[in-house]
N, C-alpha and C positions, 0 to 999 in steps of 0.2 A: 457811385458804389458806397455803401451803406454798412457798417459791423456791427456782427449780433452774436452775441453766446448762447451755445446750447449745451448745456450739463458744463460749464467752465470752456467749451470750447469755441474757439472765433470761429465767425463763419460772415465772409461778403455775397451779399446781394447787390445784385444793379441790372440793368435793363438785359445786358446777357443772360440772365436768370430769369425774368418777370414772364410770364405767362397769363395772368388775364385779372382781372378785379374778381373777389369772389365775397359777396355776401358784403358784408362792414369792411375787408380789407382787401391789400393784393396777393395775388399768390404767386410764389415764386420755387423753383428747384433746381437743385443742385445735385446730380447723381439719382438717388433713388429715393428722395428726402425733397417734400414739400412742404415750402414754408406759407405760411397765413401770416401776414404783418397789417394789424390794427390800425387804420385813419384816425377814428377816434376811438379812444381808448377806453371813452363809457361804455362802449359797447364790448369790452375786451372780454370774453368767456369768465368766469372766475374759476380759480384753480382748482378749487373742491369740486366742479363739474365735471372739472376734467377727467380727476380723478373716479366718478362716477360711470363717466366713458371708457375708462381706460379699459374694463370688464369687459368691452365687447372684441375681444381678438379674434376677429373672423377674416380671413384676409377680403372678401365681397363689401366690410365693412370701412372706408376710411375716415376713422378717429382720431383726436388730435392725441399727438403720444409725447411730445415734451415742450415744455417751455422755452420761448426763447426772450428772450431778455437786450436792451441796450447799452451802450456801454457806461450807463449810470444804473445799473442792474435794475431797471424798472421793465415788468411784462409789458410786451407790447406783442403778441402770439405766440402761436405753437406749432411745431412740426406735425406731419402727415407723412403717408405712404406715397412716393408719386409714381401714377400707375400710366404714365408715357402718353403721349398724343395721339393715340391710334383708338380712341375713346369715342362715341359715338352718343347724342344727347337722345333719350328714350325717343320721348317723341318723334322722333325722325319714324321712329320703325312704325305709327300710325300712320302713312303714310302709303299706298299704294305704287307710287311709279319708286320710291324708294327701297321697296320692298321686292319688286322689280328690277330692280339695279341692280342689289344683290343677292337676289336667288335667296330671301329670307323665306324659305316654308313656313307652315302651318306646324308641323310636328315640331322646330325648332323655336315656333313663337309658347306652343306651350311648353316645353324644356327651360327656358327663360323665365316662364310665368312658375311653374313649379320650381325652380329657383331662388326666386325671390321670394315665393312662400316661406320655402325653409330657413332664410335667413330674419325673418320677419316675427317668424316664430321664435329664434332665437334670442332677438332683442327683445321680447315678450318675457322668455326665459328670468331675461336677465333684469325686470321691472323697469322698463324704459320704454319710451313710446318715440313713434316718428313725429306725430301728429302731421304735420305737414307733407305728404309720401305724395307729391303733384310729381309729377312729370320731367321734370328739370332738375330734381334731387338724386335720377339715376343714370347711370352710365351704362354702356352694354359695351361689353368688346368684341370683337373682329368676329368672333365663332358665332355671335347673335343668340346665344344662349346665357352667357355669363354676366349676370350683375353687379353691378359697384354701387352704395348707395351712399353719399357726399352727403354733405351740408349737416353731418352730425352733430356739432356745437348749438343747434337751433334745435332737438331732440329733449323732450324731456327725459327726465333722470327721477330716482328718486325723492334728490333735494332741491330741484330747478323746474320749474313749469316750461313748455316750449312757448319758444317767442314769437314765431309767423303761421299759418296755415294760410294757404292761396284758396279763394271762394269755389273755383270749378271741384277740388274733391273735397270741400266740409260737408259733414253730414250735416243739414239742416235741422231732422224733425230728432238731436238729442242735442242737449245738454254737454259743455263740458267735452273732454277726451276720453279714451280707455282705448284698451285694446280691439273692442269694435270698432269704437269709431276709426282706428287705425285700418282693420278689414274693408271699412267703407270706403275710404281713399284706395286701397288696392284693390276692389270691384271695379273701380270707377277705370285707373287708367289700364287696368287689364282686360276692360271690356273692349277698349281703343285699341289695344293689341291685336283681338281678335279681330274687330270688323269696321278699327279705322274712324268710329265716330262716339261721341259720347255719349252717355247711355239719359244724358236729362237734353238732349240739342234734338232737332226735327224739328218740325211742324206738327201743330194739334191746334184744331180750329176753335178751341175754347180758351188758348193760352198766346200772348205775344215771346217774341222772339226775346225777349228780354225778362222770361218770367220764372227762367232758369230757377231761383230757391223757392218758390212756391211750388213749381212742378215737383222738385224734392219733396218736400213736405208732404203735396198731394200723392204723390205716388202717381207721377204718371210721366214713364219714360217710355224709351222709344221701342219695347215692346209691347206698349199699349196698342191694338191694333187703329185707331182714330191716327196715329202719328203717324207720318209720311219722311223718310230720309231720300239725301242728296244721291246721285248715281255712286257716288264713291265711296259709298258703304258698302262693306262686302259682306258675303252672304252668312247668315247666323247660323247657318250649319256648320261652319268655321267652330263654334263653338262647344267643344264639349258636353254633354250633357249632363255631365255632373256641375261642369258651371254656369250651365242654362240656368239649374234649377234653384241655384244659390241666389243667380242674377235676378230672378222670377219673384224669389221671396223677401230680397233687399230692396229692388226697384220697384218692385210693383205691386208690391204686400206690406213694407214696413218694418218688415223683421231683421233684427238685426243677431246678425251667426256668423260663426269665423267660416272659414271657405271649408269645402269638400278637402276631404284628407286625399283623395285621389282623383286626376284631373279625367285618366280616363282617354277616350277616342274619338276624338272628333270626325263627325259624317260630313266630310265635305263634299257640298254637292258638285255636279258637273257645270263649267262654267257656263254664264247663261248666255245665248244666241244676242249679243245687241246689233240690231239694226237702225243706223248712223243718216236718218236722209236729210235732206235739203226743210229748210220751213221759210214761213213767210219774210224772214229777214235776211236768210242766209241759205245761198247755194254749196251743196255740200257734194263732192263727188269720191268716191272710193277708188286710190289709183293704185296700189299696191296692197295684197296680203302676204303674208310669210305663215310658217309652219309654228311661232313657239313670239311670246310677245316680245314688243318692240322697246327700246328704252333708248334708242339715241337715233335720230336722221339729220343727215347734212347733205350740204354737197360742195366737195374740196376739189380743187382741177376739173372742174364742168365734171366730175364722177362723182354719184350717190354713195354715199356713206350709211348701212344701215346697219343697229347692230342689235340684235337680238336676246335672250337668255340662251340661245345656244349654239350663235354663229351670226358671223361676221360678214356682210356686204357688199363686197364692191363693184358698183352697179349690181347686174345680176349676179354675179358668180360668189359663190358663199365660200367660205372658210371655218371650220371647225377651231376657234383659238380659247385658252382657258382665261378664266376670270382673270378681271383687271386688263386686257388687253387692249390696245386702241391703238388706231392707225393715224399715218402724213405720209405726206410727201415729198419725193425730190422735185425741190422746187422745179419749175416747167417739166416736168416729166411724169409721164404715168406710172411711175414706178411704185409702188407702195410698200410703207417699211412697217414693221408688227414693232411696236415696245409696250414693256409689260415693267414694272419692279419685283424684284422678288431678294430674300436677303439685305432689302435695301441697297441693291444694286440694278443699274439700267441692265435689260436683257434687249437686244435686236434680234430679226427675224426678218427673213424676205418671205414671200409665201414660196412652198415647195415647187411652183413652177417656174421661178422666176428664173431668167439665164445671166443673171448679175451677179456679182459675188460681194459682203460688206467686208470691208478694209476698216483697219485702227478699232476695233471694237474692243479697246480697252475698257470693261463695267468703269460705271461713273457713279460715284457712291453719292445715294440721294432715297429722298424719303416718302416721295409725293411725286407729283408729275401733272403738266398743263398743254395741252394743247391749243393755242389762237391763233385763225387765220394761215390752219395748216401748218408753223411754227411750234418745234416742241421745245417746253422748258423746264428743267429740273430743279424740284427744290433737293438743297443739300446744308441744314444746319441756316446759317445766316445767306447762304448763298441761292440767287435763279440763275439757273445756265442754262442758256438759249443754248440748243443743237443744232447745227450745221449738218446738213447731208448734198453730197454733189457726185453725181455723176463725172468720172473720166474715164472713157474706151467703156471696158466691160466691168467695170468695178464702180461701186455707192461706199463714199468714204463718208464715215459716220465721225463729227469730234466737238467738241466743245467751241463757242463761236463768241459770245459775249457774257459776260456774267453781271449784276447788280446784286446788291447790299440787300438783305430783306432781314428783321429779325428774326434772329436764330430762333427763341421759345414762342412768341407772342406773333408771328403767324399767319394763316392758314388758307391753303387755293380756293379759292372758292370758280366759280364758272367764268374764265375768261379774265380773270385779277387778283388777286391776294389783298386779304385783309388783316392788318398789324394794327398793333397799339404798342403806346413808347409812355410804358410808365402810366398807362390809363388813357392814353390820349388816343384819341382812334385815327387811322390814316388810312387811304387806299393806294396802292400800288398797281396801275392798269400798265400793261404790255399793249404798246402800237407793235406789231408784229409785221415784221416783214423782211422778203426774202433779200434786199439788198443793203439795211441798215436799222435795225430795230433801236426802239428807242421806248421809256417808263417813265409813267406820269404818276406822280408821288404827290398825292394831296390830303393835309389833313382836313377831317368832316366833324369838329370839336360837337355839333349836335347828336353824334353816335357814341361820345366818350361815358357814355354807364350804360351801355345797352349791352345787350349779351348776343353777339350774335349766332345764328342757326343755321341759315346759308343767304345764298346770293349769286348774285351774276351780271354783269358788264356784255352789253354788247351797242357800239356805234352810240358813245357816248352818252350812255343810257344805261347806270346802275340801280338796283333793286336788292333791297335785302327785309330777311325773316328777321326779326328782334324780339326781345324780350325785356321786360322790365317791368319792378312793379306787378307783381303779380299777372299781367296781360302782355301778348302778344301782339305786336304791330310788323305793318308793312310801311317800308320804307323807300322813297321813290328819289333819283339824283339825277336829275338832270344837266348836262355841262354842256359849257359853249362850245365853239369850235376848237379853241386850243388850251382847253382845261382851268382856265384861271378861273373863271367864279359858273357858281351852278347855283341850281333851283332846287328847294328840298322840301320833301314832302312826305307826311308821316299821316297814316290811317291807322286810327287804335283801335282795341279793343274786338281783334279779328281773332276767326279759328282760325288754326298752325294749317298750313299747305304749301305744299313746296313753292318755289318762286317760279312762276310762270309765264314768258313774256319772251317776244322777239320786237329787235327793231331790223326792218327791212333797209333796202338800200337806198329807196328815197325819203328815210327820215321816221318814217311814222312809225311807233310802239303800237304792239296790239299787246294787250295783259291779259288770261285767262285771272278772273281773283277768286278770293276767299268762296264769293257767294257766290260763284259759278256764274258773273257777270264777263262779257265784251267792253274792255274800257281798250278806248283808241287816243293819241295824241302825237305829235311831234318830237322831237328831240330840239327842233327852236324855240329857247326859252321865253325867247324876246316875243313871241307868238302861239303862249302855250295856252290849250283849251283842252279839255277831256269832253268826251263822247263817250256815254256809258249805255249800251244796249244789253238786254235782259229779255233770254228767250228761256224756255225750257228745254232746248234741247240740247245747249250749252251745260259741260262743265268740269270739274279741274281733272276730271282723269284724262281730260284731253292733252295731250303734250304739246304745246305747239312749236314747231320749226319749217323753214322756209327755204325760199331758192331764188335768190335773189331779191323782187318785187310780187314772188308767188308765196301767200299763208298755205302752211298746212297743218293738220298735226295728226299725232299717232295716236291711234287708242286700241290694249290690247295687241292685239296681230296684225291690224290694217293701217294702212296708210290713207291719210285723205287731204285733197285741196278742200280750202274755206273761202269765201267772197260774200261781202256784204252786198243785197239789194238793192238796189236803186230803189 
C-alpha cells in the first residue's frame, strides 16, 4: 500500500485498488476516481498538457483531471473518471460470433459510429487531435452504442505533439496529422464495425499479404473489385450509403473529407444461403438447424446444450430465457436450473415445467458468473463461489459450497478460468470443477506480465489467449502438464484480432480454428508436442468449434455440424 495526495488530500493504493497497466503506468480506483501512477517518470504527461486537456469535459471523454503527487510532493500521475468494469475493448464488436453473443445489430453499430463522430468533432472543436484513434483507444459500454475514448494523455494538444500512432490506422499517402488524418483513423475502424474486416487486408493478386502501407498509398482496398475477402466479412450492404461513398473516395480515390454529416440507412441484405459440404480433407455433415443463430453447444449430463439469440436448448426442447442466461445441473440428475445476474445479484429459475421446487434462494451478490464442467461459480469483488445444487425429496437446494481468493479490481472470467495480475504480474486462476470436491490451480505466466489481454479460454489443460502489445496483436498458446507445475508457451505475432477458437477433446488433442482460417491440430503432451497445420478453403473462423466428448463439431449461423479429418 502506497500514499499519494490529491489537491492536499491522502489517498492509498495497493493491489486492492490496481486494475491493469495502462500505457507508461498502472492504473488503479478508488470509488469513482482512477488513478494513473507513472513507472517512469520521463514519460510523466507535463502539466501544461494537462491543462490543455482539461477543456475536453465530455463525459464519453476520459481526461486526466488532477494531479497526484508522493509524499515528497513530486508528480508522479493524475486522476481520471473510473467508468466500472463492465467496459468492453472496440474491437471485440469486429467480431461476428461476438456480435452474436450479444444481439449487437446493425442499427445500433451505426448509433455507436454516429457517436463517436460527435464526440470527435468536439475534440476538433476544441484544437486537439487523437492522432492515434486505433481500436484499443475506445470503450463501448453495455448498450453497444456509447463510446468512451482513453488513452488521452498521448492526444495532441495545442502545445504537445501526440506521442504514438499504431500502423494499421496511419494514413500513409499524407504527411504529418490534422483533423483528416484523424477522419482516416475513424474510416478505418468504423469500416471493421460495419463488416468486420479492414478496409487495406484481403487478397489482390498484384500485392503480398504484407503490403498493407503500399496498398494505402496505392489506393487499393477491399472494395477494389480484384480483392477477395475471408468468409467472415459481412455484407457491404451493412453499410450506409452515405458511408459507402465517403469509404469509395478515401480508400479508393485518395481524397481526404471528414465523414458524411448524416450516416443515413443502411440496406441490409438478406442473409446469404451458405452451403457447408465435405472437401477433399474433411468430412463435413450437417446434424442440427435451429430457427435464429447459434452461439454456444455443449453437452452436460449426456444432454445437448444449445443456445441460440432467441432460446435455449435442452436437447430438443427449447425455452424462451432473456439475455445473459445459461444453464447446469444438479449434479447426476436431469434437472436443470436457469441463472442469470441482474442488479448484480444471482437470479435462479427451474423451467415452468419442472415439478421441483428451489429452496435457500437467498440472491448472492456478485458480478460475473462461470460455468465449468457443469459447475457454477460466482464472482463477487475478491471472491469465486462455487454453487452447490442437490436434490432432496421434491426440493433443489441452491447455496454457496466453497469460495477462493481472486483479485477484487484486477480480474476477469474469461472461458473456463480467470485471469488477474498482482501489481502487473500476470497469473491464471483455473477451476478443476467437480461435483464432489473442487479444487484452483493458481499459476503465475511472468511472459503475459505487459500484454493486454482480449479474451481466452482453458479447456483440459490447454489455455489460449488474444493479446495485445506493441502496437500488434498475438495469439498465445499454454500448454500444462498433468498437474500444472510447469507448461509449454507459445506466442504467434503479428495476427488479425479473432476470437479464441479451439477445443481439446477427451483424449488429448487440441483442434484450433486460427486467425487465417487454418486447421492447427496437437496434443496437450508437452513432452510430445508437434502441430499439424492443414489449410483448406472451406475452413474458417465463423466456424465455432465444440464437441461431445471425442466427437469435433462446430456451429455456423443456424446449423449445427460434425468435422473429421481424411485419412
Amino acid at each position: 500500500m502506497k500514499k499519494y495526495l490529491v489537491n492536499g488530500r491522502e489517498v492509498s493504493l495497493g493491489q486492492q485498488n490496481y486494475v491493469t497497466k495502462g500505457g507508461e503506468g498502472m492504473i488503479f480506483y478508488v470509488g469513482t476516481v482512477a488513478y494513473k501512477i507513472y513507472e517512469d517518470l520521463k514519460k510523466m504527461i507535463p502539466e501544461a498538457k494537462i491543462k490543455e486537456l482539461s477543456q475536453l469535459q465530455l463525459k464519453n471523454i476520459v481526461r486526466p483531471i488532477d494531479l497526484v503527487y508522493d509524499p515528497k510532493k513530486q508528480i508522479v500521475g493524475f486522476t481520471m473518471d473510473w467508468l466500472g468494469d463492465k467496459m468492453t475493448a472496440l474491437c471485440r464488436l469486429f467480431t461476428n460470433s461476438f456480435r452474436t453473443t450479444n444481439n449487437i445489430t446493425n442499427d445500433q453499430t451505426i448509433e455507436l459510429i454516429e457517436n463517436m463522430k460527435e464526440v470527435i468533432s468536439f475534440i476538433h472543436e476544441h484544437e486537439c487531435l487523437i492522432v492515434d484513434g486505433n481500436e484499443l483507444n475506445y470503450l463501448v459500454a453495455d448498450d453497444w452504442t456509447t463510446p468512451y475514448f482513453i488513452d488521452t494523455n498521448a492526444w495532441q494538444t495545442k502545445s504537445f505533439p501526440a506521442t504514438a500512432i499504431m500502423p494499421s490506422v496511419r494514413d500513409y499517402r499524407t504527411n504529418g496529422f490534422s483533423e483528416l488524418t484523424d477522419w482516416f483513423s475513424f474510416a478505418i475502424i468504423t469500416f471493421q464495425l460495419f463488416v468486420g474486416i479492414h478496409p487495406f487486408k484481403g487478397r489482390h493478386p498484384s500485392y503480398g499479404l504484407n503490403d498493407f502501407q503500399k496498398r494505402v498509398v496505392d489506393c487499393v482496398s477491399v472494395l477494389n473489385p480484384k480483392v477477395t475477402v475471408p468468409p467472415v466479412t459481412r455484407d457491404f450492404t451493412n453499410i450506409p450509403g452515405s458511408y459507402m461513398d465517403w469509404y469509395v473516395k478515401l480508400f479508393e480515390k485518395g481524397e481526404r473529407i471528414p465523414p458524411p454529416l448524416k450516416a443515413g440507412q443502411a440496406t441490409v441484405s438478406q442473409p446469404k444461403l451458405i452451403v457447408i459440404q465435405s472437401t477433399n480433407k474433411f468430412t463435413i455433415n450437417e446434424i442440427a438447424s435451429f430457427n435464429a443463430n447459434i452461439f454456444f453447444n455443449n453437452v452436460i449430463n449426456n444432454v445437448e446444450i444449445t443456445k441460440t439469440q432467441s432460446e435455449l436448448f435442452i436437447g430438443k426442447t427449447p425455452f424462451v430465457v432473456s439475455p445473459g442466461v445459461e444453464v447446469f445441473y444438479v449434479p447426476f440428475e436431469n434437472i436443470p436450473i436457469f441463472v442469470k445476474i441482474e442488479n448484480d445479484r444471482s437470479v435462479f429459475h427451474l423451467p415452468n415445467s419442472a415439478t421441483y421446487q428451489l429452496k435457500n434462494l437467498i440472491p448472492i451478490q456478485c458480478t460475473d458468473k462461470l460455468i465449468v464442467n457443469n459447475v457454477l461459480f460466482l464472482k463477487d469483488k475478491g471472491k469465486l463461489i462455487e454453487i452447490g445444487a442437490k436434490r432432496m425429496g421434491d426440493n433443489i437446494f441452491i447455496s454457496p459450497k466453497m469460495t477462493w481468493s481472486i483479485e477484487a479490481t484486477s480480474s476477469q472470467l474469461l472461458s473456463n478460468m480467470v485471469f488477474q495480475s498482482v501489481l502487473g504480474k500476470a497469473y491464471v486462476a483455473i477451476p478443476l470443477a467437480s461435483y464432489n470436491r473442487s479444487s484452483m490451480i493458481v499459476k503465475a505466466i511472468p511472459e503475459l506480465d505487459d500484454y493486454k489481454i482480449l479474451d481466452g479460454k482453458h479447456e483440459n489443460r490447454i489455455c489460449m489467449f488474444n493479446v495485445f502489445k506493441d502496437s500488434e496483436y498475438s495469439r498465445v498458446t499454454i500448454i500444462f502438464n498433468e498437474d500444472y507445475s510447469t507448461y509449454k508457451f507459445i506466442i504467434v505475432n503479428g495476427i488479425d484480432y479473432v476470437p479464441i477458437n479451439f477445443i481439446t477433446l477427451e483424449n488429448g488433442i487440441c483442434v484450433c480454428i486460427t486467425h487465417d482460417d487454418a486447421v492447427e491440430l496437437f496434443s496437450n503432451n508437452i513432452k510430445h508436442y508437434s502441430l499439424t497445420r492443414v489449410e483448406d478453403p472451406a475452413i474458417n473462423s465463423n466456424m465455432r468449434l465444440c464437441h461431445d466428448a471425442t466427437q469435433v463439431r462446430f456451429f455456423q449461423d443456424n446449423k449445427l455440424y460434425t468435422i473429421k479429418m481424411k485419412k
